[in-house]
MARMIVO-480575 format. One line per 4 residues: their letters; for each residue x, y, z negated of C-alpha. Coordinates in steps of 0.2 Angstrom, whole numbers, plus 2048, in hexadecimal, padded with zeros to 3 digits. Each point is the difference from the previous one (the first is absolute). Last residue first. Example, Ala and Ser with C-alpha at 12.3 -4.5 7.8 and 13.67 -1.06 7.14 Angstrom:
REM residues 2
sa> 844:7FB:7DC ~ 7FA:7EF:7FD;
//
This chain:
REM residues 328
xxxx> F0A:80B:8D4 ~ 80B:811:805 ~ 800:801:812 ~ 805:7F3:80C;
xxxx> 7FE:7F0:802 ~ 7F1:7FA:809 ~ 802:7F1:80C ~ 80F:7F9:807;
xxxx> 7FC:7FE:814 ~ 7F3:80F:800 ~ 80A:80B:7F6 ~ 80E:7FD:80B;
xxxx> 7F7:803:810 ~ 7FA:812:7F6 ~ 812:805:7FE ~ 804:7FC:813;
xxxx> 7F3:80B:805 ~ 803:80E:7F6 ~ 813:7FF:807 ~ 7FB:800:810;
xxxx> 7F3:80F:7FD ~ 80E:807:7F8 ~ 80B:7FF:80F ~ 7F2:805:80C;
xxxx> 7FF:812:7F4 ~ 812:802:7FF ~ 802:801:815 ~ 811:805:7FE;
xxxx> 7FE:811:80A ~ 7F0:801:7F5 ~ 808:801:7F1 ~ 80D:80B:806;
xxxx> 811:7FA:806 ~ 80D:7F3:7F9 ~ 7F8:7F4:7F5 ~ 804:7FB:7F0;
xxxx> 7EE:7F3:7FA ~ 800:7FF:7EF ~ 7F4:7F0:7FA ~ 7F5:801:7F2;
xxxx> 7F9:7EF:7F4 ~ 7F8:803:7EE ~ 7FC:7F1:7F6 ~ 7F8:800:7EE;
xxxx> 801:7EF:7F6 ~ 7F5:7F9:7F1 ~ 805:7F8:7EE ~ 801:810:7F7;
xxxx> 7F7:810:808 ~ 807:80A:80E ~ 7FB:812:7FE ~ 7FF:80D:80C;
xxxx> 7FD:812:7F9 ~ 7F7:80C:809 ~ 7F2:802:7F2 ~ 80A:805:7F6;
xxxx> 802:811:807 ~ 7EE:802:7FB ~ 7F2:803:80E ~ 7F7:811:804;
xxxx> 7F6:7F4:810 ~ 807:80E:80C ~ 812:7FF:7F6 ~ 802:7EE:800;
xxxx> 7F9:7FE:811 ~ 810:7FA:809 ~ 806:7F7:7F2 ~ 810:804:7FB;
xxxx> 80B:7F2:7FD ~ 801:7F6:80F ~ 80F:80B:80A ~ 806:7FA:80D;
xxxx> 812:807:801 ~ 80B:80D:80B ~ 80A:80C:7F5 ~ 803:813:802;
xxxx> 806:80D:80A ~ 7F0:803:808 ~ 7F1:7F6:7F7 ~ 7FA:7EC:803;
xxxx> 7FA:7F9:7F1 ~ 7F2:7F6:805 ~ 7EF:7FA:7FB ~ 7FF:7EE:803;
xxxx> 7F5:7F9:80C ~ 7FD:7F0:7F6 ~ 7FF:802:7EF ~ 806:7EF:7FC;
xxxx> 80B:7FB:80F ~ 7F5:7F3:80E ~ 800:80C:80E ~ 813:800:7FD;
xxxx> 806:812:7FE ~ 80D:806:80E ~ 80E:80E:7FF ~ 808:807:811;
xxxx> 80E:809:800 ~ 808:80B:80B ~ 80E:806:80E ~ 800:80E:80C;
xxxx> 811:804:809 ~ 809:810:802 ~ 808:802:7EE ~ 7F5:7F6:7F7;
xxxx> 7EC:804:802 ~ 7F1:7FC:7F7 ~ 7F5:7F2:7FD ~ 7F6:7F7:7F2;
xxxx> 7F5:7F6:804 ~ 7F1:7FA:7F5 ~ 7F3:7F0:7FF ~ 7F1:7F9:7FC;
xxxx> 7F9:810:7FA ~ 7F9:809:7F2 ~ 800:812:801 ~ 810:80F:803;
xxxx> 809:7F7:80B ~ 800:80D:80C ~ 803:803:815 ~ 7ED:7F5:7FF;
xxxx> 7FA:7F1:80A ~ 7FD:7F6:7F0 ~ 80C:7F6:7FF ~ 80A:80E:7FB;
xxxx> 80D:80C:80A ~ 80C:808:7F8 ~ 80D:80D:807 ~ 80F:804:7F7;
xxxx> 80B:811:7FF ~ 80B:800:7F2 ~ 7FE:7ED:7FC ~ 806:7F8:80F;
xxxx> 80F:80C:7FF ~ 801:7FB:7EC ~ 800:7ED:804 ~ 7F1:7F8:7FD;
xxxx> 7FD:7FC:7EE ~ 7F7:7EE:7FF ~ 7F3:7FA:7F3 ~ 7F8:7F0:7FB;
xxxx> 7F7:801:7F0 ~ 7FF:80C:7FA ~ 7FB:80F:7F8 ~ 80A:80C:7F4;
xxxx> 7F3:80B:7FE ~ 7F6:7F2:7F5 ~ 7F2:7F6:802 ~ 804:7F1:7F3;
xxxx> 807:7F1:808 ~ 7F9:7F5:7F1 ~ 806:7F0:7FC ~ 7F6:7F1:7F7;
xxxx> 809:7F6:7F2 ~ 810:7F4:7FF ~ 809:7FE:813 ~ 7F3:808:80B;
xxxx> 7FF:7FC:812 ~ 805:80C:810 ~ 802:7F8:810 ~ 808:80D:80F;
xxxx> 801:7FB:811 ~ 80B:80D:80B ~ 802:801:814 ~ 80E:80B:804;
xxxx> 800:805:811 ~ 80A:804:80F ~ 7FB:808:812 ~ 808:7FD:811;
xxxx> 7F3:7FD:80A ~ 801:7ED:7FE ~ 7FB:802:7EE ~ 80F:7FD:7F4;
xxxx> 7FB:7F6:7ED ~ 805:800:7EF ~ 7F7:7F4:7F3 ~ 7FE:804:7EE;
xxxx> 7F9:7F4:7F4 ~ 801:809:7ED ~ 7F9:7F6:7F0 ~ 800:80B:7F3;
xxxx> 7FC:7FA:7ED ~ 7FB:80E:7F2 ~ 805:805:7F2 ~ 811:7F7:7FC;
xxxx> 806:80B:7F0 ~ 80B:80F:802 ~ 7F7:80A:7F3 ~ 7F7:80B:80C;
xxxx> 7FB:7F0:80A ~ 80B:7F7:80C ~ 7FB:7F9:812 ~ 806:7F2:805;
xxxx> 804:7FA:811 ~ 7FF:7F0:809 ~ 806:802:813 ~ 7F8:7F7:810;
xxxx> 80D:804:80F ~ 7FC:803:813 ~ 806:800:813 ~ 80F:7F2:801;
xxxx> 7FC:7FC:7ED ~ 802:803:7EF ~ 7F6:7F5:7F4 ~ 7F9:800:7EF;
xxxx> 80D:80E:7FB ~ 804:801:7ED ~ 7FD:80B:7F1 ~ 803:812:806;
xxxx> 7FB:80C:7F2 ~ 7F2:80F:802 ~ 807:80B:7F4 ~ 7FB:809:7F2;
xxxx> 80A:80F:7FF ~ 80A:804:7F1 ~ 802:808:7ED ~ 7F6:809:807;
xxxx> 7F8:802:810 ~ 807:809:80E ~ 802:7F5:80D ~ 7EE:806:808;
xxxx> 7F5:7F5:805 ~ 7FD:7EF:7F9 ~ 7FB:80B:7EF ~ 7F9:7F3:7F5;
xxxx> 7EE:805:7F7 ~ 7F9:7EF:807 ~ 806:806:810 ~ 7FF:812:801;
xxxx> 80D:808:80D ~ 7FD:7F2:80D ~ 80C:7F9:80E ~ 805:7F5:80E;
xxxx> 80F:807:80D ~ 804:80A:810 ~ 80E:80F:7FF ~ 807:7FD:7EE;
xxxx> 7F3:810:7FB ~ 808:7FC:7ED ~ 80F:80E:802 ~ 7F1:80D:803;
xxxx> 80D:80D:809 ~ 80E:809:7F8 ~ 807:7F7:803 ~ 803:7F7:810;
xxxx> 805:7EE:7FF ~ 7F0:7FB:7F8 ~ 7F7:808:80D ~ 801:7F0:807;
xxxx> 7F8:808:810 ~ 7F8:7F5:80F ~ 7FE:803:812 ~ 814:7FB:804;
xxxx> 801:801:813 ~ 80A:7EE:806 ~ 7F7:800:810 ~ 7F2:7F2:7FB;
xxxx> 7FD:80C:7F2 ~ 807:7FE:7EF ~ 7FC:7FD:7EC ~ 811:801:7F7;
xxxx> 7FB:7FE:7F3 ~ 7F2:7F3:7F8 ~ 7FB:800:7EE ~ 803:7F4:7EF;
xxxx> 7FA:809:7F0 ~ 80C:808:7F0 ~ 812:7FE:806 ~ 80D:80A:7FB;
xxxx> 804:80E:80D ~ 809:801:810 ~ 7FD:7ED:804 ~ 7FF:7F7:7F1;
xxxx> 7FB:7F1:806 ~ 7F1:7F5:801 ~ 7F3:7FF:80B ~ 808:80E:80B;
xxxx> 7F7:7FB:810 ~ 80A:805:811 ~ 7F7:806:810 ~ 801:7FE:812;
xxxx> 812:7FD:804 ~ 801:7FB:812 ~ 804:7EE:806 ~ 7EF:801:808;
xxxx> 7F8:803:7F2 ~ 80A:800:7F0 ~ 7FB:7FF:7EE ~ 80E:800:7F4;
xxxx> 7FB:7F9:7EC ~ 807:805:7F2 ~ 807:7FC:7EE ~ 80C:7F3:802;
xxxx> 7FE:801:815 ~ 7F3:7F6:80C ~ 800:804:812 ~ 7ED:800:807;
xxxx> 7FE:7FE:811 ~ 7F4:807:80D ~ 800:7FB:812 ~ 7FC:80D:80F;
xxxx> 7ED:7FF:805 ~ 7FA:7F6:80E ~ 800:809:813 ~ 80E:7F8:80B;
xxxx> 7FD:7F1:7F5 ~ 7EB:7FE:805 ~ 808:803:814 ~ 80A:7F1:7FF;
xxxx> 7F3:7F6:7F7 ~ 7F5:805:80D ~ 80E:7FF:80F ~ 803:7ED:7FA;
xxxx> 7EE:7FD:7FF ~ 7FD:805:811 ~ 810:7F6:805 ~ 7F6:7F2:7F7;
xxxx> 7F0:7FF:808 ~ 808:802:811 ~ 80B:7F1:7FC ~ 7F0:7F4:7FB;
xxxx> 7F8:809:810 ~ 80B:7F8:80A ~ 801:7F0:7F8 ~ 7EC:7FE:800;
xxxx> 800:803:813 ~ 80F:7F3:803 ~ 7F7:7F3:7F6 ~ 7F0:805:80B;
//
């Protein structure tokens, strides 16, 4: 009997050596953060992946952080800073969090005077192996704190190949309620695909359809460079005021939720106002998105299973911390 037990003792082992063996063979390549002055290296697989400017004065003074390079598993650049080719839109800083109205504050353009109100580093929470917690302030037209940011992002590699920026964003008022007016300029998250993405892209929505041209859950982007197909896939947290978002998703143009105009402003004759999103004193509004920088179409890279996944990992969290998001 001893001998029996000791037998399969050693079988249950080798199995779970070959198990574990076999779970390595197929996990994700490791992410590390590499901390500089003013910026932050992503690297997967000892691979660049992206860099975040939170800080510097990289090509132009800064006015809001943003993340450049952004690239695929194979290096492919599926970003623009079209700050570095005028005369293109120099505050498109390839992916990064923006509004044109904020209060009556331009966290747009760079073009107000006698400056841009910025949205100003103030310190990192954490930075670790796979993530960083960053506290931000957001200026208001005079240059005064606004509005308090709290920014958790979290980069990740799917086993396919894939990457993904996975962003948190806690917005709380610093002296008086905030509006995000609905404006042309609409944020908040947005990404500009690179131009040969852009040129020629195909969307695909949530919702079955080759457009994103009604509320969904999510939008890809895709489009060719050179010979290879590459995209970008934007989700909305089930949670995310206003979810599904409206989109801006046009040819030669950004990629961005868009919560700002109401998908039945016009049948129900409503005022522009009455897109605006406003965060009252004493209360916080949470938005979370992950970008998902695939290589192939959407449904070569399986974008719908992916959000599922990520929906589903979104509501687990809502069930272990209880409500949080929105404006409350």
């Amino acid at each position: 009997m001893k001998r029996c037990w000791a037998s399969t003792r050693l079988t249950i082992f080798i199995l779970l050596l070959v198990s574990l063996g076999g779970t390595a063979a197929c996990a994700s390549p490791r992410v590390k953060i590499i901390r500089h002055k003013s910026t932050l290296d992503v690297k997967i697989g000892g691979k660049l992946f992206v860099t975040y400017h939170f800080a510097d004065n990289f090509v132009l003074p800064f006015v809001r952080p943003f993340f450049w390079p952004v690239l695929a598993s194979d290096g492919t650049a599926v970003t623009i800073d079209q700050a570095q080719h005028p005369p293109l839109h120099p505050y498109q800083r390839s992916m990064w969090i923006g509004h044109g109205d904020v209060n009556g504050a331009d966290h747009w353009k760079f073009s107000a005077k006698p400056f841009p109100p910025k949205q100003l580093h103030v310190k990192f929470d954490f930075v670790r192996r796979d993530r960083f917690r960053e506290e931000l302030i957001w200026q208001d037209a005079a240059g005064r704190p606004m509005l308090h940011e709290t920014r958790t992002v979290h980069f990740l590699a799917y086993p396919d190949g894939a990457r993904a920026v996975d962003l948190e964003i806690r917005f709380s008022p610093v002296s008086g309620d905030v509006d995000f007016a609905n404006h042309k300029d609409h944020g908040l998250f947005s990404i500009r695909p690179d131009p040969e993405i852009a040129h020629d892209p195909t969307f695909t929505s949530s919702r079955g359809s080759n457009e994103c041209a009604q509320p969904s859950a999510w939008c890809d982007e895709s489009g060719r460079i050179g010979r290879r197909i590459y995209g970008i896939a934007v989700f909305d947290d089930p949670r995310n005021p206003r979810h599904p978002p409206m989109w801006h998703a046009h040819k030669d143009a950004r990629l961005a939720t868009d919560i700002f105009v109401l998908p039945d402003a016009a049948e129900n004759h409503l005022p522009r106002t009455a897109g605006d999103f406003i965060i009252r004193k004493g209360t916080t509004a949470t938005f979370h998105y992950r970008a998902v920088i695939h290589e192939g179409d959407a449904r070569t890279a399986d974008i719908a299973a992916k959000y599922a996944q990520f929906a589903a990992s979104c509501e687990a969290g809502a069930a272990n911390a209880g409500p949080s998001y929105g404006a409350h």
